[in-house]
N, C-alpha and C positions, 0 to 999 in steps of 0.2 A: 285717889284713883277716880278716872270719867269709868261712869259705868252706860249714862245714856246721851245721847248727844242729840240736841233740837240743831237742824241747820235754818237758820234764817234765812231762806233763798230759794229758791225754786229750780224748776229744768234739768240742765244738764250739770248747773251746780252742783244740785242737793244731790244727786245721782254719784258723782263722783264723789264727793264725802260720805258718802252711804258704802260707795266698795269699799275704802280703808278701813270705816267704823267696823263693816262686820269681818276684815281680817285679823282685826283686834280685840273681839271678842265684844264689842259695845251695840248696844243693842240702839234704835234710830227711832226719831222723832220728826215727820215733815209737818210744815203749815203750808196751805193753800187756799185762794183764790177761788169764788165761784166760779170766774171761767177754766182754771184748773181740776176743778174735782175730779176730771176722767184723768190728768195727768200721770205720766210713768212714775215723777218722781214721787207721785201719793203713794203707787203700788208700790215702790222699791221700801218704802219704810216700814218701819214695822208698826208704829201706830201716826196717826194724823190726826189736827188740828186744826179745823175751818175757823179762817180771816173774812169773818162776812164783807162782800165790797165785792169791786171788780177790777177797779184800775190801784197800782203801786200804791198811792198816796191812801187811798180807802183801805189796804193790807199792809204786806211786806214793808210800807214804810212808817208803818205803826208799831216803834219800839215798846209800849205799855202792850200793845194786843201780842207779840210774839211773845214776852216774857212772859204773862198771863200763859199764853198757851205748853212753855216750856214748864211752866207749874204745875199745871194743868195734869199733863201728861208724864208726870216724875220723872224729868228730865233733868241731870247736876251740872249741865254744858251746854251751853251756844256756838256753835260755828256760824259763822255772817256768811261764809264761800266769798263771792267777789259782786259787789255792784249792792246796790241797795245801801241797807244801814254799814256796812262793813268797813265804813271810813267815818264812821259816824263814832266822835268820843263822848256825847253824854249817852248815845246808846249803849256803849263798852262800860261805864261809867253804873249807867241801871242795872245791867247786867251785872255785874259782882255786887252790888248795893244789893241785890236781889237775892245773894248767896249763893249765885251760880256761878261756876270756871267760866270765863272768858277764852273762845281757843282765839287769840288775835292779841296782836301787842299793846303795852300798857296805854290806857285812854291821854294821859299826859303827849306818847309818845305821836298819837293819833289828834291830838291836839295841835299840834306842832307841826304836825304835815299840813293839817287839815285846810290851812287858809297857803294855798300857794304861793301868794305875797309874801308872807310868813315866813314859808319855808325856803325861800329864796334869800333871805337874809341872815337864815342861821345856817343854811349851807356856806354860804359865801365867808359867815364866821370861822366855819370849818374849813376854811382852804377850800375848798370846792368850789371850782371855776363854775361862773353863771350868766345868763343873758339878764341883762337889765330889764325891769319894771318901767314899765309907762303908764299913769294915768291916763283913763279915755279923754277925760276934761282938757289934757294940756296936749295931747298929739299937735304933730306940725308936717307939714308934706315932708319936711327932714327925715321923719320919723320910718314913712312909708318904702316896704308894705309893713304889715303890720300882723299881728297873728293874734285874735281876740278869745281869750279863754276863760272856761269857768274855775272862777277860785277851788270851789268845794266840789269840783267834781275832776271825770275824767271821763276815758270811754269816746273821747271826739264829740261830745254831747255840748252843749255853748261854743263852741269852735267855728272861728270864721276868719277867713281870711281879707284886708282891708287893703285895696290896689291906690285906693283915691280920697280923697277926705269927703268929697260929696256924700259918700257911699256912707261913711263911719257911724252916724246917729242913725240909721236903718241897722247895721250891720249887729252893734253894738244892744240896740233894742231886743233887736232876735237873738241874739246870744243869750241875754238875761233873762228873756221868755223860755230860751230853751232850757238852761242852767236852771231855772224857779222850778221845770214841769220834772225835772230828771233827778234833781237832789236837793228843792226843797230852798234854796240860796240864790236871790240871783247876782250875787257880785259876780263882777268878771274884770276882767285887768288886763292889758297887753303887753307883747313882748315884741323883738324885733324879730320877721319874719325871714328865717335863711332859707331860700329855695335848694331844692334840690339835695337837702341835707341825710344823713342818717341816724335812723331810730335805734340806736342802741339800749339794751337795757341788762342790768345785771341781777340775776336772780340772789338775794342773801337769805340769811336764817343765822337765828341770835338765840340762844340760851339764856335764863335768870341767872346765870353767873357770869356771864362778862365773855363768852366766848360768843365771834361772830365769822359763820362762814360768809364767800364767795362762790358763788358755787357756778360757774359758767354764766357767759352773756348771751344774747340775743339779739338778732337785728328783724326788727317789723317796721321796716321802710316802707313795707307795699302798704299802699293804704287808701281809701275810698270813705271823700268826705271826713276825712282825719282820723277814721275809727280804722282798725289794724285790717286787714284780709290775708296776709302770708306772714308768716312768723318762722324764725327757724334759728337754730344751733347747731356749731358756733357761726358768729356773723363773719359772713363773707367781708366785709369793710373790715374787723380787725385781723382775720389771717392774710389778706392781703396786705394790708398795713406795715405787721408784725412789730419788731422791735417788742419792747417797752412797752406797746398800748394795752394790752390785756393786762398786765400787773397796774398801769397805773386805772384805768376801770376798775380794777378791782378795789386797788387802793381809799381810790376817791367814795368808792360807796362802801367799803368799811367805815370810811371814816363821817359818814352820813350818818349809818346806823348807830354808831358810838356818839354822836351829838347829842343824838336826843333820846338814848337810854333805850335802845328796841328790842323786843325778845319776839321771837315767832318768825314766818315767815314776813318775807318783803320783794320791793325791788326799783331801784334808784334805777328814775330814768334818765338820760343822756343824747343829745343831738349834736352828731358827728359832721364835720365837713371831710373832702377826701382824701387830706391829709391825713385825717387823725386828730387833730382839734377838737376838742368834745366841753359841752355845756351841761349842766347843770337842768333839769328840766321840773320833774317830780321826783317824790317816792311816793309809791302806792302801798300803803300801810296795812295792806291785806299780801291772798294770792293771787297769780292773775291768770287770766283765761290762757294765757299762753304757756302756762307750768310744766304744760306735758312734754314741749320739747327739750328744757332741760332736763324734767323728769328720766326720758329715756336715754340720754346721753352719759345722767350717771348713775345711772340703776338705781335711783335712790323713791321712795314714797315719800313728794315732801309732804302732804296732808299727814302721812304718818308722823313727821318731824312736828310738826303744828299740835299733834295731839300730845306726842312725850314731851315738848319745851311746857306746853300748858301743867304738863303734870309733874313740872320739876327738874326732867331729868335732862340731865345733861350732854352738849353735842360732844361727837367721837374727836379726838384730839386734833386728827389729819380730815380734810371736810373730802368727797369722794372724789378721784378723778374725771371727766370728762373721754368720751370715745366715741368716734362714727360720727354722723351727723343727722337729723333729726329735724323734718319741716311739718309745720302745722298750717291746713289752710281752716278757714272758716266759712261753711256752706251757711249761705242766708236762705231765707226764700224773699228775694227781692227780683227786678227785671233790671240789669245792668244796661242794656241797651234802650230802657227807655229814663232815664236817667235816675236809673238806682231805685224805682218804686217797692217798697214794702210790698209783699203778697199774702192774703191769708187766706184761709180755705183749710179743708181735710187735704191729710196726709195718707193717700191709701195705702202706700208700701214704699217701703226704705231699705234697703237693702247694701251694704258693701261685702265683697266676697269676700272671704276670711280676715275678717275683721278681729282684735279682740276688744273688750268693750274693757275701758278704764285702765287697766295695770299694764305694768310693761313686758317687754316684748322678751323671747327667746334668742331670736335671731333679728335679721332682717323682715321686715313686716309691717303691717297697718294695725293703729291703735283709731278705736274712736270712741268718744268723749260724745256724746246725742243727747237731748230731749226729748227726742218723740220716737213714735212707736206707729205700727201699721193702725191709722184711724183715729192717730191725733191729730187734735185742731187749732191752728196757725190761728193765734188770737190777734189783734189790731191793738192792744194792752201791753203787750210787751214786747221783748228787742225780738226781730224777728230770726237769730240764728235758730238753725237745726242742729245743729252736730258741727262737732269738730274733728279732724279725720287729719290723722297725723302719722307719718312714714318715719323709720327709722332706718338705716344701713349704715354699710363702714363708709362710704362713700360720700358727697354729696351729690354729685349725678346719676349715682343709683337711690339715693333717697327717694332723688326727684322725680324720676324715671318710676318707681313703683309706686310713690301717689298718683303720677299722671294716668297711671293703666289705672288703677284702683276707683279713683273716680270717675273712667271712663267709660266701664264696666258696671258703675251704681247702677240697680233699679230706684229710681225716685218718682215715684207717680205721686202727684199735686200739684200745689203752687208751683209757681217758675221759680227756678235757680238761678246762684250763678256759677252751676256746677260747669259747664264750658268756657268761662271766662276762666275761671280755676286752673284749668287744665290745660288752655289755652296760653296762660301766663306758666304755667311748670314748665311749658316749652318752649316756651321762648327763647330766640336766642341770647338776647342779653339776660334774662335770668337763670341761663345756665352758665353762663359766664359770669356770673355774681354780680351784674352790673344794676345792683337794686338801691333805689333811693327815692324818696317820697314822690318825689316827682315822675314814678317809673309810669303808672298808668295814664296821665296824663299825656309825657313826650312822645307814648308808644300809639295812644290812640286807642279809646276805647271804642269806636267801631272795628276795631281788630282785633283786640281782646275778649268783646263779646261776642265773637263770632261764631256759629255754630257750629260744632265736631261736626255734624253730618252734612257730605257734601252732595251733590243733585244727586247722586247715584243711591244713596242710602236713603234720601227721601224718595226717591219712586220705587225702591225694594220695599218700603215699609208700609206704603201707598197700597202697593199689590197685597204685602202681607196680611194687612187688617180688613181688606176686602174679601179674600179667600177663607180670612178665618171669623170673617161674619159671616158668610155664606153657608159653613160648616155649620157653626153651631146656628144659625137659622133653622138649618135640616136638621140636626139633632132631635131640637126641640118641636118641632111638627108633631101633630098632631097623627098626621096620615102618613104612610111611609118613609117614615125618617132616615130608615137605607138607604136612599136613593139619593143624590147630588141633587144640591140643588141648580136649577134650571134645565132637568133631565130631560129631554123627549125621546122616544123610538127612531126619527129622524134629525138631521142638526136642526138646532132652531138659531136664535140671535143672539145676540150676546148680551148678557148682563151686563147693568155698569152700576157703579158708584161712586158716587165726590165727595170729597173729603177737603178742608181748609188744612193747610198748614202755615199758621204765623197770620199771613194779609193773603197770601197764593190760593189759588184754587187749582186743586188736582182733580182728574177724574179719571178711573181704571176699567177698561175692558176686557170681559175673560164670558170663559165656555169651557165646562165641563164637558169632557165629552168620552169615546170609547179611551180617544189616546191618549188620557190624561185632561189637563188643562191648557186653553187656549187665551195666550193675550198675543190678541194681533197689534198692539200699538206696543209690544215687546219683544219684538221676536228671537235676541238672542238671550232672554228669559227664563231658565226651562224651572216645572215645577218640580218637586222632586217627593216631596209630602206634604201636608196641609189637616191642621188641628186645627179645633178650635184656640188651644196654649201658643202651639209652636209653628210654622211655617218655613221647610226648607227649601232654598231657592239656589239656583248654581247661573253663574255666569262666567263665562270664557273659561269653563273648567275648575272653577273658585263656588266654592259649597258655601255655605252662610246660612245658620240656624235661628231665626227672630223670632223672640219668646213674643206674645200678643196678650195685654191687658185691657180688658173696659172699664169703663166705670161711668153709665148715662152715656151723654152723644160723647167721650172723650176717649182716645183708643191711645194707649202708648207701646210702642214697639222700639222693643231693646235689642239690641243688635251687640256685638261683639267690643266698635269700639267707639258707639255714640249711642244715641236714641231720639226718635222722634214723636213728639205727641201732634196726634191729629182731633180735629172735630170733623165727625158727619156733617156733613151739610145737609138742612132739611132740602123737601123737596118742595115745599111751600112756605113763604115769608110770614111771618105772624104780623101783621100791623101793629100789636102791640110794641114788638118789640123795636121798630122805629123809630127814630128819633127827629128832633125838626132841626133841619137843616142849622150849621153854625151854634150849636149844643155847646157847650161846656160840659165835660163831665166828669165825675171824681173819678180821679185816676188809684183812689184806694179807698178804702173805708178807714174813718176816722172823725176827728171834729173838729168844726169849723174853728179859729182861732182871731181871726179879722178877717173883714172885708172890704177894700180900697174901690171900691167903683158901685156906681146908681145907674139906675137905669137912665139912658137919653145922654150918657157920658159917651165922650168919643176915645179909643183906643189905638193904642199901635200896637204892632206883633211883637211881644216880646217883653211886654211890660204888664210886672206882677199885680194879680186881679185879687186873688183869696190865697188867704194863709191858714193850711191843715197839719194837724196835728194828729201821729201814727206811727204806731209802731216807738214812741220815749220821741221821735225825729219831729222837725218842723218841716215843712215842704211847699212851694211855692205853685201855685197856680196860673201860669201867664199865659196871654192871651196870645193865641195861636197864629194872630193875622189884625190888619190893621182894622175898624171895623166901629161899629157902633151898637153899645149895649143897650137890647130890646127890654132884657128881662135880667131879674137877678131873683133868685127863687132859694137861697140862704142867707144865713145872719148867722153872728158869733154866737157862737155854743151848740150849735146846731149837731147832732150823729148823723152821718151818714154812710150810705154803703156801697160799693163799689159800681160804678156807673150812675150815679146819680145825677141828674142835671142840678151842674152850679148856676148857667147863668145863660144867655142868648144873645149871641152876636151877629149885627148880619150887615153887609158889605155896603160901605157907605156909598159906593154911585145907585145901590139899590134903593136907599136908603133916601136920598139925593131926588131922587126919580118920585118915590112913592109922596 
């Protein structure tokens, strides 16, 4: 019997293995991170275990310090959850040498996945149709394009795509940088790249006696920078398909798991063309972030499965049906529109309306799977999702249709999202047409995809809104007659204003309190109807609309019904401080410097990479914005930095020319 169970993982992980542990009656063990201490998933456990350090490689990826800690805290169990050690077999391996359950499959079996090369050749032993292995060394322009990945890892992390052979020894480089920073290995090896393919995956689960389910597939075509963003069950590519394809799916990765002797949860991945032709890819010798969409399709707890296989017991003879369908997106805090930048910062409130947190559902409804909590902090150390927020119906257009409301309606005050690219992609029309495949956000355009729910109309409602309800609670808090409106006189006087930035825009709103209410003359089919400091109801063309109003310093966000808009005050004085000199560089995130390709008195063109950062587990590139001539370069490798920091000074070479 498990009586306590340490999860090796952090966030939203440990969080979700923590609600099955305490339906089970097993009491929890989390390890954290100095930048964790204040995290949820510390509170949710019942005792914790500080990983002195701060980045993955300093903690969580120290297999001797979790086991210590799982000692520590009389702990008879480790769950890995997903990422980190959890693919790691001498970690699986110290784990029972240590006397403790391993809840993950046998280290042998994790051995075997563990080098992709590897596993490409004992699949292929196993009848399992595969894409061929290319050494980086012998590529040939035959070969191209090319799809460069990390052996020992996954998650889109060493992933790169190779158009040209010029590119390959840069391409390849930063693969094995990113691969060394993520999981500790830097091999990486290539495949031949299919455009436009589908991410099929089949979720299994295997017993110590020889029985293995299939338990429904998956398709996570949609994807950014190779890492998954929509996930969902079952995949549109195989019920379109039909036939034969889902049995032999099935088949094929039964007979993966039976190769290499697997017990516990898994899930053999596959890339589909739109036939129905399907490859060979990985197995992920854990569970994966995307569990919950099968989860809800067949009522089943697989973490609960994971904990009775670990204890012995045996799966039910018939594996559960599949019903309805089931889509999972993945809220980052990144800026899709500026190409995909990591964001971190405090999280003041989070909020999705009837939400359940972790287990499944009743009916039709939203599950979400989160890490953070009102007042957590988006650290530069690790991946930066928040929550995962998954819809379930009979349907797949009403799945889709009730996540799109669902995250349209979030309160999210913080870092930027890509909560309307999200929602923006649930509506689309090729993605309600099932028309999903890796190549979806690229052909569709991600200046359309990140485009903002709120249209000019919602941003000058929300404009007025935070002006009225700073004006409010301005009065409130006076000193001297705080009954009285502000900008009251016995006669009319002028009109108040205030400006606000939204995005790069600059707004500004006119209004007067007066006997008859409120006046905005630069609004005149306008009217006010009540005005809180919280709430602000406003009616136009006979259409009422109630926007809730948050602060937090000069930052105001105002949620509305089916977007939301965050504003800054604009001061009313320029700080000189906060000035920059002209042709700046500046970090577009906080993180650390990794290389630096350019010296001062180098000449530039637009478009060609200067500094290479590293944030958020990602590499990221720095290019130079314009053709030009570098003045100054004010970092070097290894450098911390934090968000707007000046990298380097560029300034325009007829200027340059001239001086």
């Amino acid at each position: 019997m498990i009586t306590r169970v340490l999860v090796a993982n952090r966030g939203e992980i440990a969080r979700r293995v923590f609600a099955t542990c305490r339906t089970m009656g097993m009491s929890t063990v989390a390890v954290f991170s100095d930048p964790d201490a204040d995290s949820p998933h510390v509170r949710a456990a019942d005792t914790a275990v500080r990983l002195p350090g701060a980045t993955s490689a300093e903690t969580y990826l120290r297999g001797e310090k979790v086991i210590a800690a799982a000692q520590a805290a009389g702990a008879d169990a480790i769950h890995p959850g997903y990422g980190f050690l959890s693919e790691n077999a001498e970690f699986a391996q110290a784990v029972l040498d240590a006397g403790l359950t391993w809840i993950g499959p046998p280290p042998q079996a994790i051995e075997a996945m563990g080098s992709k090369v590897n596993a490409k050749k004992l699949m292929a032993d196993a009848g399992v149709p595969v894409l061929g292995n290319i050494d980086p060394a012998a590529v040939t322009a035959d070969d191209l394009p090319l799809l460069i990945k990390a052996s020992a890892g996954g998650g889109g992390r060493g992933m790169r795509i190779v158009e040209t052979l010029d590119e390959l020894a840069e391409q390849v480089a930063g693969a094995a940088r990113e691969a060394e920073s993520a999981f500790g290995d830097p091999t990486v090896f290539c495949e031949p790249y299919l455009r436009n393919g589908h991410h099929i995956e089949v979720q299994i689960m295997a017993d110590q006696h020889g029985a293995v389910w299939a338990v429904g597939e998956r398709e996570c075509s949609i994807q950014r920078r190779h890492q998954k963003v929509v996930e969902e069950a079952p995949a549109p590519l195989v019920e379109r398909v039909g036939g034969d394809l889902r049995d032999r799916l099935f088949g094929a990765a039964r007979a993966a798991a039976s190769a290499i002797g697997y017990t516990g949860a898994g899930t053999v991945e596959f890339l589909a063309d739109d036939a129905g032709r399907f490859y060979f890819l990985e197995t992920n010798t854990r569970l994966q972030v995307e569990h919950p969409v099968t989860e809800l399709t067949i009522g089943t707890d697989l973490v609960a499965w994971q904990l009775r296989v670990a204890m012995g017991e045996h799966l039910d003879p018939t594996p559960p049906e599949a019903s309805g369908h089931a889509i999972e997106v993945r809220l980052y805090a990144e800026d899709p529109a500026a190409d995909w930048q990591p964001q971190s910062g405090t999280v003041h409130a989070f909020e999705l309306p009837a939400a359940a947190e972790f287990g499944n559902l009743d009916g039709p409804g939203i599950r979400v799977d989160s890490s953070i909590a009102d007042g957590s902090e988006i650290s530069t150390y690790y991946d930066p999702m928040l929550a995962k927020v998954i819809s379930w119906a009979p349907t797949r257009e009403q799945s889709a249709a009730l996540l799109a409301s669902a995250l349209s309606r979030a309160r999210i005050h913080g870092p930027v999202t890509n909560r309307d690219m999200l929602v923006n992609t649930l509506r689309h029309e090729r993605f309600r047409a099932g028309d999903t495949d890796t190549g979806f956000i690229e052909s569709i355009g991600l200046e359309v995809l990140s485009g903002s729910l709120a249209d000019t109309t919602d941003v000058r409602e929300a404009v007025v809104a935070a002006a009225l309800s700073d004006a409010v609670r301005n009065r409130s808090e006076a000193t001297v007659q705080p009954g009285l409106p502000s900008g009251w006189r016995n006669l009319p006087s002028g009109f108040s204003m205030k400006g606000f930035t939204v995005g790069v825009d600059e707004v500004d709103v006119r209004y007067r309190f007066s006997r008859n209410g409120v006046e905005l003359p630069d609004d005149p089919d306008l009217e006010v109807v009540a005005v809180g400091v919280a709430e602000v109801t406003l009616t136009r063309s006979g259409v009422q609309r109630t926007l809730a109003v948050a602060r937090y310093d000069e930052t105001v966000y105002v949620d509305g019904p089916s977007s939301s808009v965050t504003l800054r005050r604009r001061p009313r004085f320029v700080d000189p401080a906060a000035l920059q000199r002209p042709g700046s560089l500046l970090a577009p995130m906080p993180g650390s410097v990794i290389r630096v390709a350019v010296a001062e008195g180098d000449r530039v063109s637009a478009g060609q990479p200067l500094i290479w950062l590293e944030a958020m587990k990602m590499e990221h590139t720095v290019s130079a914005p314009a053709d030009g001539v570098v003045t100054t370069v004010q970092v070097s490798a290894g450098q911390q930095l934090a968000l707007g920091d000046v990298l380097a000074v560029i300034s325009d070479p007829e200027e340059e020319t001239v001086s």
